[in-house]
C-alpha positions as CSV (number, residue, x, y, z in Angstrom):
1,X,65.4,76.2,97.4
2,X,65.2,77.5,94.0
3,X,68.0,79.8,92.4
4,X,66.7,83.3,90.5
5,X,67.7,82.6,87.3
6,X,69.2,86.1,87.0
7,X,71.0,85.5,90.2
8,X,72.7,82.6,88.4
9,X,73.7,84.8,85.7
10,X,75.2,87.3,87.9
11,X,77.0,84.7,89.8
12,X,78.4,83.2,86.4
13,X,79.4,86.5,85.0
14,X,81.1,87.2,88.3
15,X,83.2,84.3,88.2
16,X,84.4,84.7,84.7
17,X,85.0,88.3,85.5
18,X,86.8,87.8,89.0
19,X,89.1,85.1,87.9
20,X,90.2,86.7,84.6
21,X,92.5,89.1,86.9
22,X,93.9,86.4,88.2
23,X,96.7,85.7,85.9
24,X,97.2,88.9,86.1
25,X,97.9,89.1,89.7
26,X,100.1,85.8,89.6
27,X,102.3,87.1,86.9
28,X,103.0,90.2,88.4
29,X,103.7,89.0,91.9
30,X,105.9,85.9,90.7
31,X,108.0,88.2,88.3
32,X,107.9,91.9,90.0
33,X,107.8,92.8,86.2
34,X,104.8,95.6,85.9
35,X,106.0,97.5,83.3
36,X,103.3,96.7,80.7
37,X,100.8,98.6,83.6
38,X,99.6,101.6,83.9
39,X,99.5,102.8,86.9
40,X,96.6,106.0,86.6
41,X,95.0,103.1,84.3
42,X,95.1,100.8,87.3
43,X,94.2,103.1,89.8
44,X,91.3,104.2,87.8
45,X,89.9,100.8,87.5
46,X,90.9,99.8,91.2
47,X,88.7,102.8,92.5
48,X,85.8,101.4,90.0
49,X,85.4,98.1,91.5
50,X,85.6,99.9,95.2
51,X,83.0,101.7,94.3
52,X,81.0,98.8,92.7
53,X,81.4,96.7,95.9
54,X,79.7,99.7,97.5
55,X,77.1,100.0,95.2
56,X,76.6,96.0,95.5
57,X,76.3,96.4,99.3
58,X,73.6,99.4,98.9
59,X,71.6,96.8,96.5
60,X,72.5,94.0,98.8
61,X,73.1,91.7,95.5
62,X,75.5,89.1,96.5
63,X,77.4,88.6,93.4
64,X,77.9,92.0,92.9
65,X,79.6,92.0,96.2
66,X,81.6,88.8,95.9
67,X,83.1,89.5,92.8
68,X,84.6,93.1,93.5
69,X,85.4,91.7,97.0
70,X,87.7,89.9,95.7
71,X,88.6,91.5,92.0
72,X,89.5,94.7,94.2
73,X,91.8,92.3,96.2
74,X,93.2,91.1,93.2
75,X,93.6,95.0,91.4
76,X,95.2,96.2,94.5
77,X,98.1,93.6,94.5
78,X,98.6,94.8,91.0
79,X,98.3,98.2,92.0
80,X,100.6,98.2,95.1
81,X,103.4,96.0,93.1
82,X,102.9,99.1,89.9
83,X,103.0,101.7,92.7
84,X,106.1,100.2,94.3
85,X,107.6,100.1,90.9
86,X,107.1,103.7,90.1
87,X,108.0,105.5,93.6
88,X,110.9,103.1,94.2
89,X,112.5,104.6,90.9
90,X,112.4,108.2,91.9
């Protein structure tokens, strides 16, 4: 089986990408501290990567699909803890 150079790229890039949000994500859920997030910033980008997991579904390009799988698993942690944050507060 040979590998599509390109494919190898993509599957690098995702990696780097994917697990650069994790810190992120462990930070925020071992000290509840979010206030260095923005949330519209958060919820902007959140909504990005749904949207490019649906795009990498429509061109069926796997790590298009892995990586925002799981980056948009990792933003919405981040995004639930920020949300819970704010609303709690009002």
């Amino acid at each position: 089986m040979t590998i599509d150079p390109s494919n190898l790229i993509g599957y690098f890039a995702a990696f780097l990408t994917t697990v650069a949000f994790v810190p992120q994500a462990y930070q925020s859920w071992k000290t509840r501290d979010l206030s260095g997030i923005s949330l519209p910033m958060y919820t902007l980008f959140t909504s990005g990567v749904a949207l490019w997991l649906v795009y990498g579904f429509y061109i069926d390009s796997m790590p298009v699909i892995i990586a925002n799988a799981i980056t948009l698993i990792l933003s919405t942690i981040v995004l639930t803890l920020k949300s819970i944050e704010v609303f709690s507060k009002k």
